[in-house]
DSSP file (Angstrom, degrees, kcal/mol; ACC not computed):
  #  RESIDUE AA STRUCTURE BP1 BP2  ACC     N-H-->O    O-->H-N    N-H-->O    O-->H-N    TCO  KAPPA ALPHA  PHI   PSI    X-CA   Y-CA   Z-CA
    1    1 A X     >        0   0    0      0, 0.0     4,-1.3     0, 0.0     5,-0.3   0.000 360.0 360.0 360.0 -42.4  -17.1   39.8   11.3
    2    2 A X  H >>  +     0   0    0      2,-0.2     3,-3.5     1,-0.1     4,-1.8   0.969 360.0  52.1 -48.8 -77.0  -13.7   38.6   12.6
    3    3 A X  H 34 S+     0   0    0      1,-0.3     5,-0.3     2,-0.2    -1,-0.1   0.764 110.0  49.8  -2.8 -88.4  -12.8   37.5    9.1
    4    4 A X  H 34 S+     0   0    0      2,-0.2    62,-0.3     3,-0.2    -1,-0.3   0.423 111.8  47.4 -26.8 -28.8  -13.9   41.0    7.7
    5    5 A X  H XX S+     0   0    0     -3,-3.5     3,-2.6    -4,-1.3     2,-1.6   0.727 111.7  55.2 -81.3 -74.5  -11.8   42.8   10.2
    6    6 A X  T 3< S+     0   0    0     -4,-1.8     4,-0.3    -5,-0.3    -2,-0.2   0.500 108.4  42.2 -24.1  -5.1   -9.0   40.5    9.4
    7    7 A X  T 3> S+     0   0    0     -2,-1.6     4,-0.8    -5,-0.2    -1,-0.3   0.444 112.2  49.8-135.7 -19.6   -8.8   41.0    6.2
    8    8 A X  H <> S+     0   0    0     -3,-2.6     4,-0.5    -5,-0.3     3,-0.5   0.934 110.8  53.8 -83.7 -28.3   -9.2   44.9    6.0
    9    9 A X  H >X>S+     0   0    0     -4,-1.5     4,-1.8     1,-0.2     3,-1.3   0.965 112.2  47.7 -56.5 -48.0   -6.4   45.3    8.9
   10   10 A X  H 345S+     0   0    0     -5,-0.3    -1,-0.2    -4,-0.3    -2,-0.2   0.700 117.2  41.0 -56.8 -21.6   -4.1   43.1    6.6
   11   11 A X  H 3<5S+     0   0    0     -4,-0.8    -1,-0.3    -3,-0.5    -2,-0.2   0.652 135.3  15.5 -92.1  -3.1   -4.9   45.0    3.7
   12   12 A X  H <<5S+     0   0    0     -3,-1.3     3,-0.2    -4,-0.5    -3,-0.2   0.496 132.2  42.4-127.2 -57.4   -4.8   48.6    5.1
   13   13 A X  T ><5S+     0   0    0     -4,-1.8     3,-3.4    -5,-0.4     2,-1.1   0.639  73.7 130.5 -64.7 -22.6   -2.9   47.9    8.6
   14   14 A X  T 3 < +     0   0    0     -5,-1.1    -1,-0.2     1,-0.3    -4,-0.1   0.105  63.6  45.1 -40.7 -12.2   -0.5   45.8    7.5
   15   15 A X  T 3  S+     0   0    0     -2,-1.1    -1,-0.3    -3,-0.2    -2,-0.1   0.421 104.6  92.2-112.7  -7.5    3.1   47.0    8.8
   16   16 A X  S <  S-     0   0    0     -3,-3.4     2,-0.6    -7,-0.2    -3,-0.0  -0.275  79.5-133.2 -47.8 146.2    1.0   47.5   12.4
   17   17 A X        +     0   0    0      2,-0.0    16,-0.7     0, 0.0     2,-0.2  -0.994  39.8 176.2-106.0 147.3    0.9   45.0   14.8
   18   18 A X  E     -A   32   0A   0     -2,-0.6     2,-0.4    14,-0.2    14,-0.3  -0.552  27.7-146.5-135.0 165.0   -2.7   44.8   15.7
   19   19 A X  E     -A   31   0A   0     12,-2.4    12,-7.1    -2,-0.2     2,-0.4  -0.947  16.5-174.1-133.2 124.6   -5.2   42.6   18.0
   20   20 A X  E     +A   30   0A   0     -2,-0.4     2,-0.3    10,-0.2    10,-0.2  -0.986  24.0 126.5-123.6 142.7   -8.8   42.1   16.8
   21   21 A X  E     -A   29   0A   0      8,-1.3     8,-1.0    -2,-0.4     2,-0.4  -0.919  54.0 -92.0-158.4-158.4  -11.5   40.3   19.1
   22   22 A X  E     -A   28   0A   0     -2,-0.3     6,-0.3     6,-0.2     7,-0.0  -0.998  34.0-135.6-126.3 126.4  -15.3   40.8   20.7
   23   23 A X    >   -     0   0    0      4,-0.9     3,-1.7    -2,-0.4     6,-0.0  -0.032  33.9 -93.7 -42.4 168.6  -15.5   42.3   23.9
   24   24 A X  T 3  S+     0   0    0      1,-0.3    -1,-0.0     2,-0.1    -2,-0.0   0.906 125.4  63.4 -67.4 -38.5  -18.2   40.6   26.7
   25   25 A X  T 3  S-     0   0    0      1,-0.1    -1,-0.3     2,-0.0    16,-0.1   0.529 128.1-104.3 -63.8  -6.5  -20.9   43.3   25.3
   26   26 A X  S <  S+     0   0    0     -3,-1.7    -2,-0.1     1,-0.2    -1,-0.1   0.430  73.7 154.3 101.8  -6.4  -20.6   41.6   22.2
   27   27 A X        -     0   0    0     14,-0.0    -4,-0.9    13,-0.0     2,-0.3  -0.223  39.5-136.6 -59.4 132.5  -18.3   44.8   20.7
   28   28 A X  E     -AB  22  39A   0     11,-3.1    11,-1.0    -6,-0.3     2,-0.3  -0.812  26.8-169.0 -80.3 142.9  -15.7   44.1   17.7
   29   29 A X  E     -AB  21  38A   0     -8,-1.0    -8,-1.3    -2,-0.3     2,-0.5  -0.990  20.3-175.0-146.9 120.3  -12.0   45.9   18.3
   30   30 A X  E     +AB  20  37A   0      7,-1.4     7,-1.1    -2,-0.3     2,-0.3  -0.935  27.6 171.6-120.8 125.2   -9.4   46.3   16.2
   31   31 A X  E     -AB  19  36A   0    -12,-7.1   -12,-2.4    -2,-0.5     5,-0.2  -0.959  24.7-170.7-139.6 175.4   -6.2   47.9   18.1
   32   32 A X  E     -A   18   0A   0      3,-0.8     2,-1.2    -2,-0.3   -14,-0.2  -0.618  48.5 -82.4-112.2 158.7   -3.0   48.8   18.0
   33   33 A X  S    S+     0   0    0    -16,-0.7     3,-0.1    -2,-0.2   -15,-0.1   0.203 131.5  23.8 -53.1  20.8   -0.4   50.1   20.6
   34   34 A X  S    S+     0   0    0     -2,-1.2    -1,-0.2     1,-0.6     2,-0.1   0.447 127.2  22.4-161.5 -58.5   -1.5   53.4   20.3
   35   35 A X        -     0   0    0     14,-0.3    -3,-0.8    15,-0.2    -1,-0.6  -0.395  47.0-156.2-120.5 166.8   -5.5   53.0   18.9
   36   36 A X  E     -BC  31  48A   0     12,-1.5    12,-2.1    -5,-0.2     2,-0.5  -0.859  10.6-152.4-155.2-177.7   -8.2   51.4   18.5
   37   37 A X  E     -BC  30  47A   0     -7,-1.1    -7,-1.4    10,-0.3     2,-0.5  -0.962  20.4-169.3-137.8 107.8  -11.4   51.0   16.4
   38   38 A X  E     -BC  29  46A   0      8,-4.9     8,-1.4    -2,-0.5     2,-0.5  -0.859  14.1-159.2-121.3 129.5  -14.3   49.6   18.1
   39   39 A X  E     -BC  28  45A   0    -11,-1.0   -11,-3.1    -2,-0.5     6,-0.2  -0.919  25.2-144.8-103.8 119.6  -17.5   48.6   16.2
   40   40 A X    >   -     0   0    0      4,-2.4     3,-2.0    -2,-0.5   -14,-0.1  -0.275  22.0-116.9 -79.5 148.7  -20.3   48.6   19.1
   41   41 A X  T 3  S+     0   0    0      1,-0.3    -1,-0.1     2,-0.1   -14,-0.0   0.684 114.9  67.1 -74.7  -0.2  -23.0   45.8   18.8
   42   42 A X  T 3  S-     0   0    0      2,-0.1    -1,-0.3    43,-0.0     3,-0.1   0.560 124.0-104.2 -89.0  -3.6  -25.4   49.0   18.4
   43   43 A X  S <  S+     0   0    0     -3,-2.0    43,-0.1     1,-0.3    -2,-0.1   0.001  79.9 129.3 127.4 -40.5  -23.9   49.7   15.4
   44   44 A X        -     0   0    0     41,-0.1    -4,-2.4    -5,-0.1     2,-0.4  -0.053  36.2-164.5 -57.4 133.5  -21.5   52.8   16.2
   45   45 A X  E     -CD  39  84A   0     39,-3.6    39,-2.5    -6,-0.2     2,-0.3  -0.982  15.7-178.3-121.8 152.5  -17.9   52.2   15.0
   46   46 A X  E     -CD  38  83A   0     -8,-1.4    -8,-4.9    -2,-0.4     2,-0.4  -0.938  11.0-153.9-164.1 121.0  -15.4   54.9   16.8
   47   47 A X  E     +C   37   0A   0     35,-2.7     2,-0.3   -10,-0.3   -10,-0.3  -0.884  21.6 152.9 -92.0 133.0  -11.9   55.3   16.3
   48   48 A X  E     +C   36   0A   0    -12,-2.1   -12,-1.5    -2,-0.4     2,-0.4  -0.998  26.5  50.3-154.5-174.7   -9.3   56.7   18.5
   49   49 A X  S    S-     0   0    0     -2,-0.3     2,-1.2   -14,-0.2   -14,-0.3  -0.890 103.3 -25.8 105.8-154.5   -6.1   57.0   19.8
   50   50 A X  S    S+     0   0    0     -2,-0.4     2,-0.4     2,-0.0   -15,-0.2  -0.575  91.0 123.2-126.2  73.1   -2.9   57.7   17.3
   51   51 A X  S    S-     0   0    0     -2,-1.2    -2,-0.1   -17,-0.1   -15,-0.0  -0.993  70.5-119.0-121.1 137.1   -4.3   56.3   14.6
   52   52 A X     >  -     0   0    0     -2,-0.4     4,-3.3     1,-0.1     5,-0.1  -0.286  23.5-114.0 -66.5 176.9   -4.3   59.2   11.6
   53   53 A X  H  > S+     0   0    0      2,-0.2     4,-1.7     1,-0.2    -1,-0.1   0.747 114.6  49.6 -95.2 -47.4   -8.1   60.4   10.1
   54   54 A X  H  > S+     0   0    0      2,-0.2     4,-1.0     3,-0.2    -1,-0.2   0.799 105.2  43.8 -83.5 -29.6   -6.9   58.8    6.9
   55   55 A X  H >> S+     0   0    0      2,-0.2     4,-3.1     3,-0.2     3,-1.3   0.935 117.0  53.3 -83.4 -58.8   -5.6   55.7    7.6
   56   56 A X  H 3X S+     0   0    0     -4,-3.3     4,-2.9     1,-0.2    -2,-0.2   0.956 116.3  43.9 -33.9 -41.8   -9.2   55.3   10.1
   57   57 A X  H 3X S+     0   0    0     -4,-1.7     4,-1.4     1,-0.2    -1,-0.2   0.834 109.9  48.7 -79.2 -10.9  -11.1   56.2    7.0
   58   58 A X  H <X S+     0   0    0     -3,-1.3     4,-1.0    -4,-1.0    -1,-0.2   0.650 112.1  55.3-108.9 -24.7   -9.1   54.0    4.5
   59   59 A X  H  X S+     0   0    0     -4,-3.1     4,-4.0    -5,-0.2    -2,-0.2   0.968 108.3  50.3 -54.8 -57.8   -9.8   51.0    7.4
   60   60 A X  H >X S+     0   0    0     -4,-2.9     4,-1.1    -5,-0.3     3,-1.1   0.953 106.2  48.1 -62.3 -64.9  -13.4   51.7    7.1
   61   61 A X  H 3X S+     0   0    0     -4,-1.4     4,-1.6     1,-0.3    -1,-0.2   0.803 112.3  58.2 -43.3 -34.5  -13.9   51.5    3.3
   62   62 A X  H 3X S+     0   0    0     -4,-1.0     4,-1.8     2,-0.2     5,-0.3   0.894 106.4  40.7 -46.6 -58.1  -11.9   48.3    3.7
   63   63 A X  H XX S+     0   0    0     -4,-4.0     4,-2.3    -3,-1.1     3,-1.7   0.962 115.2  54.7 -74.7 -67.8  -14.3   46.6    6.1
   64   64 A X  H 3<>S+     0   0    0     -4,-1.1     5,-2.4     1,-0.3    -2,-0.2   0.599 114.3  40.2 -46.7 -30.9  -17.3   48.0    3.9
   65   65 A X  H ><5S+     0   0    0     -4,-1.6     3,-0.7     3,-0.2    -1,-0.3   0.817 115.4  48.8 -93.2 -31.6  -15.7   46.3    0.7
   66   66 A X  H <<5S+     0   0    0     -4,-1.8    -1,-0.2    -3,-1.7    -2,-0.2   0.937 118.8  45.2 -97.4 -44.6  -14.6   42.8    2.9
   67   67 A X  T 3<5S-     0   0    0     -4,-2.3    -1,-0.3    -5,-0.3    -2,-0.2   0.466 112.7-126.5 -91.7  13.4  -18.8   43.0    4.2
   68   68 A X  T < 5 +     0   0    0     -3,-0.7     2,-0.5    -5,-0.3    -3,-0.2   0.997  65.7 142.8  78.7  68.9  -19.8   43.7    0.3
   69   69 A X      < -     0   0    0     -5,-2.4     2,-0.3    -6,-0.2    -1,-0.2  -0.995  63.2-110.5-142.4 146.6  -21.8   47.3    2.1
   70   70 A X    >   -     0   0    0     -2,-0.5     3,-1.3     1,-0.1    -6,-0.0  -0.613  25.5-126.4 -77.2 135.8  -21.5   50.5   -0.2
   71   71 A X  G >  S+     0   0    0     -2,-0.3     3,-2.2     1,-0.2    -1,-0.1   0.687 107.2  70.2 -51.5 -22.6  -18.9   53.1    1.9
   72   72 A X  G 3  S+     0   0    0      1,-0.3    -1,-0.2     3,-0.0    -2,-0.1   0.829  76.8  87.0 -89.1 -11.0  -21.8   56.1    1.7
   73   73 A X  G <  S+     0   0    0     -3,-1.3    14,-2.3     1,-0.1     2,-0.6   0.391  77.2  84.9 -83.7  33.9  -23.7   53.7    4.2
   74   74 A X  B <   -E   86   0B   0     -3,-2.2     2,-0.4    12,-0.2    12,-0.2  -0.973  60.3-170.7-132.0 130.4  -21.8   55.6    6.8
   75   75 A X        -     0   0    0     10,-2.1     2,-0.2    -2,-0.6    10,-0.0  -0.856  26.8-108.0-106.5 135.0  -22.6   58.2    8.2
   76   76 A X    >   -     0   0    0     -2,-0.4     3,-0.6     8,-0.2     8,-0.3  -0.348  25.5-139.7 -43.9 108.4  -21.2   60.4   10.3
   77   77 A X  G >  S-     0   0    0      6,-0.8     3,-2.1     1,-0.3     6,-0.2  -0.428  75.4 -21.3 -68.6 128.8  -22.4   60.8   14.4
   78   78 A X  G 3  S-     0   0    0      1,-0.3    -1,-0.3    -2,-0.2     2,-0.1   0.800 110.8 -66.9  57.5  29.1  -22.6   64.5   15.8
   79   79 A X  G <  S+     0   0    0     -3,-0.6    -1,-0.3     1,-0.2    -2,-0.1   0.209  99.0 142.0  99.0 -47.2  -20.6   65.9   13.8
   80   80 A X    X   -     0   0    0     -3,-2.1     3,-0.5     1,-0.1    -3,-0.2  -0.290  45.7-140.3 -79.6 143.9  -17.2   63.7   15.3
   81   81 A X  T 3  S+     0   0    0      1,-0.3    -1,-0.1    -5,-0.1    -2,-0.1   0.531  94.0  45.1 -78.9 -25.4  -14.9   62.7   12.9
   82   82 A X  T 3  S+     0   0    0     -5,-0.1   -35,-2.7   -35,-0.0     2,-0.4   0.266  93.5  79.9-109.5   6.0  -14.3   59.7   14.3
   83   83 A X  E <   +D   46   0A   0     -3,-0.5    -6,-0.8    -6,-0.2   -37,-0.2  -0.937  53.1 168.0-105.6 138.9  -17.5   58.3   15.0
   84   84 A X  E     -D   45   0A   0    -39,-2.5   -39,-3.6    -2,-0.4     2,-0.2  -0.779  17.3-165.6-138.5 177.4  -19.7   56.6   12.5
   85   85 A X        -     0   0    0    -41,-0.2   -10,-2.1    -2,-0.2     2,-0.3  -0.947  22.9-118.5-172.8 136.4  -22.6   54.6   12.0
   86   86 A X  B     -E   74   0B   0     -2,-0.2     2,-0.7   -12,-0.2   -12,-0.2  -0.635   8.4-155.9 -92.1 161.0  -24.3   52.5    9.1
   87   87 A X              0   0    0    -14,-2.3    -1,-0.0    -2,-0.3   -44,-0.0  -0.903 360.0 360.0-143.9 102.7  -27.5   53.4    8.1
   88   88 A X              0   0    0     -2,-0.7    -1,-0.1   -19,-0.0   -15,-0.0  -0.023 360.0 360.0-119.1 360.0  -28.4   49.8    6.6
């Protein structure tokens, strides 16, 4: 999964400087000075912070293409624009 983040922030993120790691809960992070993107070990990925709605969404197609999973297996939580979820 590190890999996979790694390789969609360099292809998407790339003039950022960024930190990715796993939290104790087992959580994935990719942030920035500003943001971050955290994919939860329950599944929920949620973005925030001052990262724009396009550049979040163009991260996520990124990681779906690095983890070979089709983009239309996220779906949106509540409604929130910035929360998602795979439905694998």
């Amino acid at each position: 999964m590190i890999r996979a983040l790694r390789g969609a922030a360099r292809s998407v993120l790339a003039q950022r400087n960024i930190a990715i790691g796993m939290d104790h809960e087992g959580s994935f992070n990719v942030a920035g000075p500003n943001w971050e993107i955290v994919f939860a070990r329950g599944g929920e990925i949620t973005g925030r912070g001052d990262l724009s709605q396009e550049s979040y969404e163009t991260f996520l197609h990124a990681i779906c293409e690095q983890l070979h999973v089709s983009p239309g297996a996220l779906q949106p939580l509540d409604e929130s624009d910035t929360a998602f979820a795979p439905s694998l």
